[in-house]
C-alpha positions, 0 to 999 in steps of 0.5 A, a space after each residue: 591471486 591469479 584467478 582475482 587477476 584473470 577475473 578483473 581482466 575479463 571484465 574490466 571492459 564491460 563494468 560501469 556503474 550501476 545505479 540504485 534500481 530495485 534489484 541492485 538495491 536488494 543485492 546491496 542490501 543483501 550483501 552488507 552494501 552501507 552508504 558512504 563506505 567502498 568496501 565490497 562484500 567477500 560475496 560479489 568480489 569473489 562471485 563471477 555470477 554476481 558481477 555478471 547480474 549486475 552487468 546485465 542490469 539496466 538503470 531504472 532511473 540513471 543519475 541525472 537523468 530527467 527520470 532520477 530529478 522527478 524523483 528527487 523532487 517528489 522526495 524533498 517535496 514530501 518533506 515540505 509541510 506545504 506542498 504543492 500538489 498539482 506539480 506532485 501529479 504531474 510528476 507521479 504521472 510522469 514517474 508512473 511507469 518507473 513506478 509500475 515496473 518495480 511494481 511487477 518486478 516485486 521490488 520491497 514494498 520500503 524501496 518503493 516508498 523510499 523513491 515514492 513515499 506520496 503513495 503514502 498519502 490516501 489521496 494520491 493513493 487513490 489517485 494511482 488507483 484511478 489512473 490504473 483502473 479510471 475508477 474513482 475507488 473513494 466516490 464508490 466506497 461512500 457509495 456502497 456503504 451509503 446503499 448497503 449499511 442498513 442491510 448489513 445491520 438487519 442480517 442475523 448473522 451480525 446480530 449478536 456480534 460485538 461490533 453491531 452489540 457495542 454500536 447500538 449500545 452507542 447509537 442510544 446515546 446520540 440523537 444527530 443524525 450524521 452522528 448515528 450515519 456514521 456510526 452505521 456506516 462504520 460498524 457495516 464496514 467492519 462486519 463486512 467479513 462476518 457476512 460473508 464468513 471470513 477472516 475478519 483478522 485479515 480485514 481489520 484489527 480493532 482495538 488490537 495489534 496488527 498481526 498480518 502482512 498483507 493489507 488491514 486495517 488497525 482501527 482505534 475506538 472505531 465508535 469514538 466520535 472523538 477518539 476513533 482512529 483508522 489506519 492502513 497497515 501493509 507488511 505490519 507496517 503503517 503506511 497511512 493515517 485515515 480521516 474514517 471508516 469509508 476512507 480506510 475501506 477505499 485504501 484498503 481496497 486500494 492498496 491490493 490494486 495499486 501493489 499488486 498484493 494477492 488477495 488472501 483467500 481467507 478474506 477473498 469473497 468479502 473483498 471480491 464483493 467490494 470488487 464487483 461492486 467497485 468495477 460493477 460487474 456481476 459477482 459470482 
């Protein structure tokens, strides 16, 4: 047992504790770390390389830090069926630049929930949105379906799809006026890919199972005044409830932005034309 005691040696100088940032928590994960338990993996006891790595690390939000009591705060208040709102964006401001490292550096898409889960409420996802871009993304959304719904509905290239048959077959049914909107509003967003030849799969999966990790939309009965249900899935996992169709396209576009998800390139001209009209520039 030299070699262990010639390694406990070398480092028993520069070890301290490293905190639960991104990386250690993905070494943890990776190497069977459980909480509450001591033992240490054969892997990270018997690495140099390992022990050097985490060395190296810095704490992202070292215990007891005013850092680490934010995000504690934010944890237990998520839980609370009455929250307090406007101290959760005064601390997710607060908290937004820890936010943006995890970010960039890829960390999973769970940890950051796990310390941030209020990015699975639409409002502060928009929210997020604004302060990285100063874009209002839901006003814009409501704003480009209102302006574009009725020319997506004449183009012929959506004449005889399935969504624009089985919506004026329902239109013929109703009479109110912010009924058959709606409707429209809705149907345009879904064939928002067929008009520009796209993967529509990657868009939205209407009344069928998510099958895509990168961000979509799982829409329900989507002509079902009482029944329709919209939700944003990202790693085929659900990560919001959605009250409509504008609100689903505006989490949608947000959740790109907010997690720094590369756009697929299947579904890259009917989100580009969403872009340029949100950021308005010129579309190529």
């Amino acid at each position: 047992l030299l070699w262990k005691r010639a390694l406990k040696d070398r480092f028993k100088y520069v070890r301290r504790p490293i905190e639960d940032d991104e990386q250690v928590l993905r070494n943890k994960c990776k190497f069977g770390h459980r909480r509450g338990q001591t033992r240490k993996s054969s892997f990270a006891e018997n690495n140099p390389d390992y022990v050097q790595v985490q060395v190296e690390e810095e704490p992202v939000h070292p215990e007891g830090s005013a850092m680490d009591v934010h995000i504690k705060w934010l944890k237990q208040e998520y839980m609370k069926t009455q929250r307090n709102w406007k101290e959760v964006d005064n601390r997710m401001n607060v908290t937004i630049e820890i936010r943006r490292k995890m970010i960039s550096d890829k960390a999973p898409l769970k940890d950051i929930l796990r310390l941030f889960p209020f990015l699975r409420c639409p409002y502060q996802l928009f929210r997020e949105f604004q302060l990285l871009t100063q874009m209002d993304i839901y006003k814009k959304t409501v704003e480009i379906l209102e302006i574009y719904s009725e020319n997506i509905l004449s183009l012929s290239v959506v004449r005889n799809n399935p969504i624009n048959i089985t919506l004026q077959e329902t239109l013929k049914q109703h009479t109110e006026e912010d009924i058959l909107k709606y409707m429209k509003m809705t149907a345009a967003c879904l064939l928002l890919p067929d008009v520009f030849g796209d993967d529509s799969r990657l868009f939205a999966a209407v009344n069928e199972e998510v099958k895509v990790v990168t961000p979509v939309l799982e829409v329900k009965n989507p002509f079902n005044v009482n029944s329709c249900e919209f939700a944003l899935y990202v790693e085929r996992e659900e990560l919001a409830q959605l009250d409509d169709c504008t609100m689903a396209l505006a989490a949608l576009l947000a959740a790109f932005h907010v997690f720094d998800i590369p756009c697929p390139k299947r579904i890259h001209r009917t989100l580009n034309f969403l872009e340029s009209l949100v950021f308005e520039v010129r579309s190529p």
